[in-house]
VMD Tcl script that draws the C-alpha trace (Angstrom):
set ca {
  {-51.63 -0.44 -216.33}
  {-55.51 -0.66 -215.16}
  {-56.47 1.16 -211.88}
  {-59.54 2.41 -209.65}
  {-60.03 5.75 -210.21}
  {-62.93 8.63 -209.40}
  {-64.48 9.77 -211.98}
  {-66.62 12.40 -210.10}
  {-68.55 12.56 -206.71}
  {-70.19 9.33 -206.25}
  {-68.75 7.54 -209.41}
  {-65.77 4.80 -209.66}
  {-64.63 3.55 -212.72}
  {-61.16 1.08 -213.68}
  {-59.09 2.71 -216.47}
  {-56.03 2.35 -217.96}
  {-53.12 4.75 -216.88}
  {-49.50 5.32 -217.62}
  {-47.26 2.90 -214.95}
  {-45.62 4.57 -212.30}
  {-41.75 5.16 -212.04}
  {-39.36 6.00 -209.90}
  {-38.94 9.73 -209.05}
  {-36.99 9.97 -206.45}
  {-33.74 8.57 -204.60}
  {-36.35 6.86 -202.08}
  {-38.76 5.67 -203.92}
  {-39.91 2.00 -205.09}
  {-42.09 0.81 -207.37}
  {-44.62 -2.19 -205.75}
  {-46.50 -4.61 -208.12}
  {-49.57 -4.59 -206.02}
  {-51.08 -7.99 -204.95}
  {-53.70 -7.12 -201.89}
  {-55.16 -3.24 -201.65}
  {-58.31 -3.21 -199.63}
  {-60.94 -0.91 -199.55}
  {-61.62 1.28 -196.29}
  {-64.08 3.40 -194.98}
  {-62.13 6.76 -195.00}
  {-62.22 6.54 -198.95}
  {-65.48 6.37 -198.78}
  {-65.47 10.48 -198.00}
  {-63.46 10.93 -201.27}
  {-65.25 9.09 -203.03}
  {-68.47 11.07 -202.12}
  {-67.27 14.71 -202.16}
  {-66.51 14.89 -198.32}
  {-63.08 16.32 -198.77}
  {-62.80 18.30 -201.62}
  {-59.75 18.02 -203.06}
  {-59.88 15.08 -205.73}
  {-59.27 15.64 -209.38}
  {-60.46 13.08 -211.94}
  {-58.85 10.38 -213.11}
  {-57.21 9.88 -209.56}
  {-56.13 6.83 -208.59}
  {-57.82 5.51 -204.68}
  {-56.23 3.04 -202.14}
  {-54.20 3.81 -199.67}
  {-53.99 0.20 -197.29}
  {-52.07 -2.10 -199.52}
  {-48.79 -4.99 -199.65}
  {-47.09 -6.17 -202.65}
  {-43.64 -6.84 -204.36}
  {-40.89 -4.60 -205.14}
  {-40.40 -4.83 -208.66}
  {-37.76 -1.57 -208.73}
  {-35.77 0.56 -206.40}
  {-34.04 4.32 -206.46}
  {-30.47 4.60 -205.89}
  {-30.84 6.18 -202.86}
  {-32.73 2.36 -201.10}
  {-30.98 -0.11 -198.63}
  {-33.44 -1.93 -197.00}
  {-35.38 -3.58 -200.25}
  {-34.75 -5.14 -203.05}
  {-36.67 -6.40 -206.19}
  {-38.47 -9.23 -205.25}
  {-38.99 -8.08 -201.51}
  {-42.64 -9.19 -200.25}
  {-43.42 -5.53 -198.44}
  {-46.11 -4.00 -197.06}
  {-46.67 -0.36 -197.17}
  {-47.70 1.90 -194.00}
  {-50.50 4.44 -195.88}
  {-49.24 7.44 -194.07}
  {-45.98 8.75 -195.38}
  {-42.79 10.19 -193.56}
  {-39.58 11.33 -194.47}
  {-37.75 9.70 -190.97}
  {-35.64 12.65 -190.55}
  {-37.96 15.82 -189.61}
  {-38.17 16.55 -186.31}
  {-42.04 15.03 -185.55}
  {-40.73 11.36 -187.54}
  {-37.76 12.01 -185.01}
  {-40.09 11.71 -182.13}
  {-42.33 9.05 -183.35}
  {-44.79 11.16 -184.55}
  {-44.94 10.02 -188.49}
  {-48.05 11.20 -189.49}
  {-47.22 14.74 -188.70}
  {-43.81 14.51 -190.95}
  {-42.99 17.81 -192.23}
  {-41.34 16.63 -195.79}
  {-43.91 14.15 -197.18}
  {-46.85 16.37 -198.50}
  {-45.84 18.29 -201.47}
  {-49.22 20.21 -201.88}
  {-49.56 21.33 -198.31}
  {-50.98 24.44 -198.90}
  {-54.69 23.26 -198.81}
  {-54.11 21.54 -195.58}
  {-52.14 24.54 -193.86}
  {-55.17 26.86 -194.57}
  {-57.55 24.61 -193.31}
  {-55.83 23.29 -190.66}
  {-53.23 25.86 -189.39}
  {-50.33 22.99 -190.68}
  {-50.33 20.38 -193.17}
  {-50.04 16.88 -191.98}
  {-48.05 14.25 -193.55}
  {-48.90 13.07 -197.58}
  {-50.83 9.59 -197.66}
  {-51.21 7.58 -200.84}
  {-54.67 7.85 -202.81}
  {-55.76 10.35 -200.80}
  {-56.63 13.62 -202.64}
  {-54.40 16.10 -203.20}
  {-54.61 17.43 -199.89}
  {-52.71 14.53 -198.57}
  {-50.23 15.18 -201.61}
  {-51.49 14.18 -204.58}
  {-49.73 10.69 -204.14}
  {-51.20 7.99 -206.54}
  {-53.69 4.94 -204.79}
  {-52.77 1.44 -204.50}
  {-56.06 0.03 -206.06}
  {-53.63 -0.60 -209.19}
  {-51.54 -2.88 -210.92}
  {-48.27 -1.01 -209.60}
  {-47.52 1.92 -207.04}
  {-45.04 4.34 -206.50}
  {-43.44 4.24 -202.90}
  {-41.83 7.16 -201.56}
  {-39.63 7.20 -198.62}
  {-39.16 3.33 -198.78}
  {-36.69 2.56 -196.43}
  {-38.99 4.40 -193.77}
  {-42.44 3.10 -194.47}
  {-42.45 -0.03 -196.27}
  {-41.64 -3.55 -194.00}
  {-40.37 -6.99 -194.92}
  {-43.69 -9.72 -194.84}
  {-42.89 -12.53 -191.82}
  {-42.59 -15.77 -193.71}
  {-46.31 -17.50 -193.90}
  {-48.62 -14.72 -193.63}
  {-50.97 -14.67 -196.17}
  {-51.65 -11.35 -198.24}
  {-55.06 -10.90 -197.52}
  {-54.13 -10.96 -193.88}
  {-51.09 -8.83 -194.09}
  {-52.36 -6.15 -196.09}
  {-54.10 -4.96 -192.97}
  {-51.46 -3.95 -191.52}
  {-51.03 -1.43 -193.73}
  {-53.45 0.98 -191.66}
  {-56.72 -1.00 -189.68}
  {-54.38 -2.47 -187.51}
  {-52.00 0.42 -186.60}
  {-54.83 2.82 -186.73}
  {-56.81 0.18 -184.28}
  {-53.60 -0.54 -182.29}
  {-52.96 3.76 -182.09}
  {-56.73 3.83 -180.72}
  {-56.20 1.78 -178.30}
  {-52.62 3.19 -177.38}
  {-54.39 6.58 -176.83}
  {-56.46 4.95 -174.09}
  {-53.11 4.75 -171.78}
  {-54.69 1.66 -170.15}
  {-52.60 -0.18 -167.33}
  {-54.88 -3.53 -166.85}
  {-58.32 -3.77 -166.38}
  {-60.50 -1.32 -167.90}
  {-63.84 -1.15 -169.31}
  {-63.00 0.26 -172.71}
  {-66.50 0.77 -175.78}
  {-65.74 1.01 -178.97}
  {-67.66 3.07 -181.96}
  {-67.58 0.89 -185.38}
  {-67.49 -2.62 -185.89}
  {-65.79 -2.02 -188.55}
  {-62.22 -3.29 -189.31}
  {-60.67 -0.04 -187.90}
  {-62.81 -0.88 -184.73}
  {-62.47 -4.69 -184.74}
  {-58.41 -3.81 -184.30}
  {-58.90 -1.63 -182.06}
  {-61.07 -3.79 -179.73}
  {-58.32 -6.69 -180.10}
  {-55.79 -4.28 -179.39}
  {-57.35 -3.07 -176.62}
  {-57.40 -6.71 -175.30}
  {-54.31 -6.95 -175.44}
  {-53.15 -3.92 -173.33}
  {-54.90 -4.78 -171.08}
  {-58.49 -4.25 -171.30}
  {-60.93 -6.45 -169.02}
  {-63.73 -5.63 -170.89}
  {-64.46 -4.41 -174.62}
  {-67.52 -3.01 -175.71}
  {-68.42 -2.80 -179.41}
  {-70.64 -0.37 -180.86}
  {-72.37 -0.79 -184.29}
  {-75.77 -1.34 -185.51}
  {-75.10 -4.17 -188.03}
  {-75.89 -7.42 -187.10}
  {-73.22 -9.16 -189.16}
  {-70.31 -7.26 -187.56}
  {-71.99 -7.32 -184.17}
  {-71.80 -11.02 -184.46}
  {-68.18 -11.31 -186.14}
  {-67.28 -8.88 -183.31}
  {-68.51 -11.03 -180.46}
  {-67.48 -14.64 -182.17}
  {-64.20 -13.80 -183.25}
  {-62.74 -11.28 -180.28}
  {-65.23 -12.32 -177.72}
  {-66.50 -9.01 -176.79}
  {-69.62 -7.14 -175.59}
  {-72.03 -5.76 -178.14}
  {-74.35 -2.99 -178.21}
  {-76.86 -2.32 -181.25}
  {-77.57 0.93 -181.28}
  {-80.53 1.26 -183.46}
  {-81.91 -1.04 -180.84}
  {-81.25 0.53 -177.54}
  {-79.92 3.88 -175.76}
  {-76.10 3.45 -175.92}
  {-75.86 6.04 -172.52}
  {-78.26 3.88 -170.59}
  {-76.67 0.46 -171.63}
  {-73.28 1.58 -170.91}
  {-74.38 3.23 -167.92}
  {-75.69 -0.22 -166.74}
  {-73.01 -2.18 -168.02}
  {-70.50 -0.32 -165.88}
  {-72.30 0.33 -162.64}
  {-73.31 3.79 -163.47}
  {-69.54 5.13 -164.01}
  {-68.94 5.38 -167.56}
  {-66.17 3.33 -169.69}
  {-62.65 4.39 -168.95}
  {-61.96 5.02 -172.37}
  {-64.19 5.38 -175.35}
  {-62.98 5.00 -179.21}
  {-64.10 6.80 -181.93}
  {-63.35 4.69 -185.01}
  {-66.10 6.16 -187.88}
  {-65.49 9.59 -188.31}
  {-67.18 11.94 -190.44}
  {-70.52 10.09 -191.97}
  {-71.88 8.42 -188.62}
  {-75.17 6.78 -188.75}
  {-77.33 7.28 -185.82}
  {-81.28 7.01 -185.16}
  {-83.28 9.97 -184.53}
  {-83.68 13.69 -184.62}
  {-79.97 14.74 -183.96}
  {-78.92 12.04 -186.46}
  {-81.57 14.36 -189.42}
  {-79.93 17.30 -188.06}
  {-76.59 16.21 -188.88}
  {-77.57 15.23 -191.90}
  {-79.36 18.18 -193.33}
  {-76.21 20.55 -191.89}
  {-73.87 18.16 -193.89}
  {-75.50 18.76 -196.76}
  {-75.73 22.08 -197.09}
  {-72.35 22.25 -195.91}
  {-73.26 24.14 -193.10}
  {-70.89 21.95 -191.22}
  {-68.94 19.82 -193.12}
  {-68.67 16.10 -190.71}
  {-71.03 14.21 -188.87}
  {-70.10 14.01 -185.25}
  {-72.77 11.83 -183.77}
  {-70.42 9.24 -182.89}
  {-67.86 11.35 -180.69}
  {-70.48 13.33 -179.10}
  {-71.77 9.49 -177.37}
  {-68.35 8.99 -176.85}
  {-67.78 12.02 -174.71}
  {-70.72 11.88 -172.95}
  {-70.73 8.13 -171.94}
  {-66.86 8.45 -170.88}
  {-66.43 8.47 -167.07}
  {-65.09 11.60 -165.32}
  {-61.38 11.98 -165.93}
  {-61.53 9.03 -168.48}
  {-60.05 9.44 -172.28}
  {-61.55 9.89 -175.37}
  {-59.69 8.59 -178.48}
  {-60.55 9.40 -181.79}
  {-58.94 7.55 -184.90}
  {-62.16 7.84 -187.35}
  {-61.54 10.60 -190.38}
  {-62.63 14.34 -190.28}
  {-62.14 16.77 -192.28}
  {-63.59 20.30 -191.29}
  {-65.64 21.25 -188.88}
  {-68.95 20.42 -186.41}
  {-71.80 21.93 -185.02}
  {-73.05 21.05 -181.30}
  {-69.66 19.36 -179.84}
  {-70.12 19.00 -176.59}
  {-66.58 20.99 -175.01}
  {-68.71 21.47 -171.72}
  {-68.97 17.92 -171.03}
  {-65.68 17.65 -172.27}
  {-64.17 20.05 -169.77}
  {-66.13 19.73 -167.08}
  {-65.86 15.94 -166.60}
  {-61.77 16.88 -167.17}
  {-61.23 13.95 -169.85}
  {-58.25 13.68 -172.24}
  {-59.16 13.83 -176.12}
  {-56.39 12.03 -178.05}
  {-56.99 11.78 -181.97}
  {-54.77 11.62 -185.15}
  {-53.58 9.71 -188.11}
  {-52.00 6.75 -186.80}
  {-48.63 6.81 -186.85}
  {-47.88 3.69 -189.40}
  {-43.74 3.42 -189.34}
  {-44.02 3.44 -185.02}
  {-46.33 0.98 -185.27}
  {-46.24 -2.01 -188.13}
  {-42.90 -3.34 -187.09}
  {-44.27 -4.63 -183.62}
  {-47.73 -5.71 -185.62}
  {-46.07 -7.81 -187.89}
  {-43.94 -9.77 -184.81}
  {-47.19 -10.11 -183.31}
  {-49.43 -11.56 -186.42}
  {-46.73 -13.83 -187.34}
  {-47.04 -14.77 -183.76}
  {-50.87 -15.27 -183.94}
  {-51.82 -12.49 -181.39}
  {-53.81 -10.61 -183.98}
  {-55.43 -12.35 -187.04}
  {-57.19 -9.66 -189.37}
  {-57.68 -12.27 -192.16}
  {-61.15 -12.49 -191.05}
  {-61.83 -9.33 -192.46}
  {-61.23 -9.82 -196.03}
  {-64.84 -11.09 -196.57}
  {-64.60 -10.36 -200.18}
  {-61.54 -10.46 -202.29}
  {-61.79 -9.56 -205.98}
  {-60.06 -8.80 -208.90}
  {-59.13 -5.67 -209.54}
  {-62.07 -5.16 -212.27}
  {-64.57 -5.77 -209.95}
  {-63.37 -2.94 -207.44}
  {-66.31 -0.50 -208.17}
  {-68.97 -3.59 -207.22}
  {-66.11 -3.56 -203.66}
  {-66.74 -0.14 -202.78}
  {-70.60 -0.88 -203.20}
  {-71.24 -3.91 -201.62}
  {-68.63 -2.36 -198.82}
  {-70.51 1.27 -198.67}
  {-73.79 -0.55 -198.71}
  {-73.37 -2.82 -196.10}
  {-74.05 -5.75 -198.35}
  {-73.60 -9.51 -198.18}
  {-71.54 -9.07 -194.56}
  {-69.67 -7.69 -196.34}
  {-66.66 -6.27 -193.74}
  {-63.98 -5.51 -196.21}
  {-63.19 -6.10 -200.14}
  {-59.83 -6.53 -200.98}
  {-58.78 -6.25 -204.72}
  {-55.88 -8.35 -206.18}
  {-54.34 -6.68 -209.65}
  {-52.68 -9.70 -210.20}
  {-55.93 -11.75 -210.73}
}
mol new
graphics top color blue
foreach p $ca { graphics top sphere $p radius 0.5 }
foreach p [lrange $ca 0 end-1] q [lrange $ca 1 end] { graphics top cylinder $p $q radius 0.2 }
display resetview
């Protein structure tokens, strides 16, 4: 079969690969129709986490049909139109037995990368490296599903695949962010990344509750997608001081809650922004953390903090005084995919949430290194590329 794979920091290439089978009780085997790109595999792809190997496969946010099952599935059967959470759990370890599935103890094979960096190893998720278990991607004609009857969910009849595949991981990650927030009806809640990760989170915010959403981002086509299709606030930041406006915007308090949705290569303006970059890369610290420090900082006393954007290592200059001092609550994590898609699907077959929007570009699956360009590059309004195998 063809599939995305790296090739080396920086460099993409579609190559032919043996098909995937079943290797466990569990497992299934998906012919892939929709994988979209995201921005967290944009830090693989560019040597931000260290663990990929050539010739692996990316994707990780993906829906498709079953085409094979283990012995060991009940809930699918060849045929099935699924879609796959990205973040895999066994459903019987104690953390998937209190909700918490992207801390599953069973699902990363390799976690001995993670558990030296981290203190523990987190749960495996597909395409990502092998220090999220060495799982093959979903930018590929077929992918191996472990732990099926946990993580992959039945498609409502009548919604389309480039509006499903979303909720493989923007709109549980989005929906987690905003589920972080604890919000109880009518809160001022900003946003970091217009982005689709952000752009589900601001919905999602809206509906829990949120009287106003703020968006953060400093490209004008999102900014305007943001505001046309959810009807929030804006804020460009390469245009004004995000503090001061939000500081205005709120009466001098401070959102209630702030989201962190871009993680580890934030853009900013300015000297802080050159410092972060020339730390990066001499790996004197290994993520950029502009976008959670303006988080903290802009948060009103006692508010929360909720960060969903990727990061791998560690960060120089956080600021744990303001933190502390201003007592707020830091929530951050994987999202938790299986708690999560089951109530997203009720509500996009419903119409509450409608991420078809942002598939701006779908492409075959040969074109998927021009994707991750014209995605990484900001080109063309170009929101998200979503690759179709079957084309």
């Amino acid at each position: 079969m063809k599939a995305l794979c790296w090739e080396g920091v920086g460099k993409l290439g579609v190559q032919e690969v043996p098909d995937p089978t079943v290797q466990g009780p569990g497992d299934v085997i998906v012919r892939v129709r929709a994988s979209s790109v995201c921005g967290s595999d944009l830090h693989l792809i560019n040597g931000y986490l260290p663990a990929m190997r050539e010739g692996d496969i990316l994707g990780h946010e993906f829906m498709g049909e079953v085409v094979e099952v283990g012995p060991g599935v009940d809930r699918h059967k060849v045929g099935d139109r699924v879609v796959v959470g990205s973040v895999l759990a066994c459903g019987g370890c104690w953390y998937c037995r209190t909700g918490q599935y992207s801390l599953c103890d069973n699902s990363n094979p390799q976690p001995n990368f993670t558990e030296t960096l981290w203190g523990h190893a987190p749960a495996g998720i597909i395409g990502y490296s092998h220090a999220a278990g060495g799982f093959a991607g979903s930018h590929a004609e077929y992918v191996r599903v472990p732990f099926a009857d946990v993580g992959a969910f039945p498609v409502p009849e009548g919604v389309p695949d480039d509006a499903v595949v979303f909720a493989s991981d923007a709109m549980p990650t989005g929906w987690m962010a905003a589920d972080f927030c604890d919000l109880r009806g009518g809160e001022v809640v900003a946003v970091w990344g217009a982005g689709g990760v952000g752009q589900m989170a601001a919905r999602s915010a809206q509906l829990l509750g949120a009287e106003r959403v703020v968006v953060i981002d400093r490209l004008p086509d999102r900014l305007r997608v943001a505001a046309d299709r959810l009807g929030v606030e804006t804020i460009d930041y390469s245009q004004v001081d995000v503090l001061a406006a939000l500081r205005e915007m709120t009466g001098g308090r401070g959102p209630d809650a702030c989201v962190e949705a871009v993680g580890m290569e934030a853009h900013d303006v300015g000297p802080t922004y050159a410092y972060d970059r020339v730390k990066q890369a001499v790996r004197l610290q290994t993520d950029r953390p502009t976008a959670v420090r303006q988080a903290i900082m802009a948060c009103r006393k006692g508010g929360t903090v909720s960060i969903v954007g990727v990061f791998g290592g560690f960060v120089d200059k956080f600021p744990l005084g303001a933190a502390m001092n201003k007592a707020l609550v830091l929530r951050m994590g994987q999202m938790h995919a299986q708690r999560y898609i089951p109530m997203l699907l009720r509500r996009l077959a419903d119409g509450e949430i409608d991420p078809g929007y942002l598939s701006t570009h779908p492409l075959p699956l040969s074109e998927g290194v021009r994707g991750y360009e014209m995605f990484e590059k900001k080109q063309d309004g170009c929101l998200r590329a979503v690759l179709h195998p079957a084309a």
